[in-house]
N, C-alpha and C positions, 0 to 999 in steps of 0.2 A: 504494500500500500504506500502510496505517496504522501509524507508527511512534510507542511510546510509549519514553518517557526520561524519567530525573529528573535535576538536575545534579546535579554532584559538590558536595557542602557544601550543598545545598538538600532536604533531605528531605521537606520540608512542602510538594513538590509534584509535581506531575506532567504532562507535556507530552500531548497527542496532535498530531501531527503529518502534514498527508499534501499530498505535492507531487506537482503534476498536470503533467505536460510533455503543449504546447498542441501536439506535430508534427503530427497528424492536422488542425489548423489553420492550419499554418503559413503554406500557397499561399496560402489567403481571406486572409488578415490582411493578408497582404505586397500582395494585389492591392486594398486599402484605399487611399482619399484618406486625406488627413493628416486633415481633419475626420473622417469615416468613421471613422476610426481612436479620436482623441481621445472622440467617439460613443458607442463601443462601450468602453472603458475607462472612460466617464464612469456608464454604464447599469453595468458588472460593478458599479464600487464603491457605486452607488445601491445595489443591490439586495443585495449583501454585508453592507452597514454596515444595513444594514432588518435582517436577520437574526439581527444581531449577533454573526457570527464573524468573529477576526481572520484577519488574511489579508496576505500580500506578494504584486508582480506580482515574475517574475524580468524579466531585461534582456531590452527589444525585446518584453515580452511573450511571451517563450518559456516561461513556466509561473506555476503559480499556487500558492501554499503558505498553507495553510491548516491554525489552530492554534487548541486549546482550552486552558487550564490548568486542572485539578483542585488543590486542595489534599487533603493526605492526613489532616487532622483530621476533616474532614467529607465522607470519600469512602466510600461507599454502593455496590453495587451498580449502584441506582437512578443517581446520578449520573455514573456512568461512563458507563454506557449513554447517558444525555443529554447528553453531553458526545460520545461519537462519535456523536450524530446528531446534534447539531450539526454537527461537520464533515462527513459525508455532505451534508446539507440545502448548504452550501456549494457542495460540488463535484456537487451537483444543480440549485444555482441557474446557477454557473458554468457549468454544459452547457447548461442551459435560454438563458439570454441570448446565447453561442457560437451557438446555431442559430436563434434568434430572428433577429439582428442579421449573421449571415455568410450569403450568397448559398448557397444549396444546389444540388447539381449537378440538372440535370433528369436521367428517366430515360437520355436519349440519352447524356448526358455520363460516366455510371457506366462505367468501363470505357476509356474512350479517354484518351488520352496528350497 
């Protein structure tokens, strides 16, 4: 979910905010080599830092937080709107290289335990 916030004593701006928990990832991640691993965290921030949205990993890779700031001098309609798709495009790039880069089950494996 998209969370916006301004701090307190900061007027002159404004957050978007949206934290993605990787669970639906979890099993592939964990069943990673350490290079594997390092791999696919070297590929997210490649492709994040290309787009130009900030971004945190949380611990172990358990989520992905992902932040625009607006100023409110020169916030527009127009810029707000461009500012969450930025961070959409984020957590579209982040899905895209998640399934790029993690093993996908074959149809067999859909369903079993």
């Amino acid at each position: 979910a998209l969370r916006i916030s301004q701090s307190v004593g900061h007027p002159e701006s404004l957050h978007l905010r949206v934290e993605v928990q990787l669970d639906e990832y979890e099993k592939e991640i964990g069943a990673l080599s350490d290079d594997a691993k390092k791999d696919l965290v070297f590929s997210l921030r490649q492709r994040l830092l290309q787009i130009g949205i900030p971004f945190d990993f949380g611990e172990r890779l358990s989520s992905i937080t992902f932040k625009e700031r607006l100023f409110t001098d020169t916030l527009t309609r127009e810029s707000f709107w461009k500012g969450v798709n930025r961070v959409r495009r984020g957590v579209d790039c982040m899905t895209y290289t998640l399934d790029e880069k993690l093993p996908m089950p074959t149809p067999f494996d859909i369903g079993s335990k």
